[in-house]
C-alpha positions in Angstrom: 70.3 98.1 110.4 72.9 99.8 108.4 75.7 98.3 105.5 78.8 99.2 104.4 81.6 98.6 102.9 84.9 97.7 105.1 87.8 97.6 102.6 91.3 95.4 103.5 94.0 96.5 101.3 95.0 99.5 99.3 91.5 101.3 99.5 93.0 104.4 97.6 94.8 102.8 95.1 97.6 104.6 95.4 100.2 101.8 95.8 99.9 98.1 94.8 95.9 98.1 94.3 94.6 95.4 95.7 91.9 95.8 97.9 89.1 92.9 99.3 86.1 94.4 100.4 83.5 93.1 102.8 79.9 94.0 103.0 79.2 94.8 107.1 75.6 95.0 108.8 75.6 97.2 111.8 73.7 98.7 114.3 74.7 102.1 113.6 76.2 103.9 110.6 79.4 104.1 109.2 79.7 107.3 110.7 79.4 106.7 113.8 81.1 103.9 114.0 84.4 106.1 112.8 85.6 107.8 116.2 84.7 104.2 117.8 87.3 102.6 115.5 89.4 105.4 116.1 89.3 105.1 119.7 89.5 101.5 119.6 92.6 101.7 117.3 94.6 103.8 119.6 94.3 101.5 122.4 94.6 97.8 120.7 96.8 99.2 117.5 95.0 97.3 114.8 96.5 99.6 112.2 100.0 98.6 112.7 99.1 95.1 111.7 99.8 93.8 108.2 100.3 97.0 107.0 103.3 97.0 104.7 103.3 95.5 101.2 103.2 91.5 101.5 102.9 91.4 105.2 100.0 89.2 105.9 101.0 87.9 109.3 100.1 89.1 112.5 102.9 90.3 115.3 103.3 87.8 118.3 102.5 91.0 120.4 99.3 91.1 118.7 98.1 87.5 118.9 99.1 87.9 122.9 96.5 90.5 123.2 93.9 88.7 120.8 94.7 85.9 123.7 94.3 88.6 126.6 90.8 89.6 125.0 89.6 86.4 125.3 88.5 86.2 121.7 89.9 82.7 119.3 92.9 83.4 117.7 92.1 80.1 115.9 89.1 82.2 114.0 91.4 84.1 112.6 94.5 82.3 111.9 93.3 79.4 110.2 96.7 78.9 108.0 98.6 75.8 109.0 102.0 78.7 109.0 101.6 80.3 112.3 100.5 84.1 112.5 99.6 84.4 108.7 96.1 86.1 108.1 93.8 86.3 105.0 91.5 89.7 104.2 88.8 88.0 105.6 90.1 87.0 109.2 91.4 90.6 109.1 88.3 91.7 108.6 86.6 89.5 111.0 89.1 90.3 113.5 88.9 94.0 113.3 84.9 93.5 114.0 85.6 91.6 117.0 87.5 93.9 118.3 85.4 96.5 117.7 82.5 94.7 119.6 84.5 93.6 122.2 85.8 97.8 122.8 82.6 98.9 122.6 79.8 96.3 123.6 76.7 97.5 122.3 77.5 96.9 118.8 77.0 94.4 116.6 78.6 94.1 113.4 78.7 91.2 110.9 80.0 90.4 107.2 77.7 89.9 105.2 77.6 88.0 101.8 77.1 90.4 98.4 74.4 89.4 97.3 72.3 90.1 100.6 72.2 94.2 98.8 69.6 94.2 95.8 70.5 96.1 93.1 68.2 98.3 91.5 67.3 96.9 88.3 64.8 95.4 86.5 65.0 91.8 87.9 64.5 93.2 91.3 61.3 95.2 89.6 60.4 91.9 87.8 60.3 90.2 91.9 58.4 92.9 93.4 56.1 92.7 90.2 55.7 89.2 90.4 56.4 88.4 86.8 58.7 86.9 85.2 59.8 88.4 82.4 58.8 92.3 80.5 60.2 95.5 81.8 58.9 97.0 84.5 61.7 99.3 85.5 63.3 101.6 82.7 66.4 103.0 83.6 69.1 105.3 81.6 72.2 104.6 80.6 72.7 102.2 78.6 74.3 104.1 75.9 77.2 105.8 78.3 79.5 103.1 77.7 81.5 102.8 74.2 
């Protein structure tokens, strides 16, 4: 399995900066899953949704063909206002339509803390202790 990060919002912070991002588990790499979301994108349009500044609701086009993919548009649009979608569902939604273009994938978000940092609490589990340093790494003094 393979994770990754699946950003909703101004990834490049080039405009308002605000960006939520998800952690994804999939059967294949982030890599390979790029000309799949490409392909998928040209055919279902994903990218045209929600993507001006405070435009968080989905186009009545685009919950017709959520509808005509048989997938819940109640999963996604769980605001009592009609058509208006969180990062999350966004997210979701763009999963979903990526497994439903291209069947043999799965992908799923998946909370934070499922990655383990590399530190020395993660060296103290593997260890077995408790407490005492088992894993010595730089930096400390980089920040001011």
């Amino acid at each position: 399995m393979y994770k990754f990060k699946l950003p909703i919002g101004d990834w490049s912070n080039d405009g308002h900066e605000k960006c939520d991002y998800y952690i994804i588990q999939s059967n294949i790499s982030a890599k390979e899953l790029v000309p799949i979301y490409i392909a998928m994108d040209e055919k279902y349009q994903i990218s045209k949704e929600c993507s001006e500044y405070e435009d968080n609701k989905l186009s009545e086009d685009f919950i017709k063909l959520i509808y005509h993919l048989d997938l819940d548009v109640k999963k996604y649009i769980t605001s009592e206002k009609w058509g208006i979608i969180n990062s999350e569902e966004l997210a979701q939604l763009i999963l979903d339509l990526l497994m439903k273009f291209e069947p043999n994938l799965t992908l799923s978000i998946v909370p934070e803390d499922t990655l383990p940092e590399f530190n020395n609490w993660l060296g103290q589990k593997f260890k077995g202790i408790s407490s005492g340093s088992v894993i010595d790494l730089p930096g400390y003094g980089l920040f001011e």
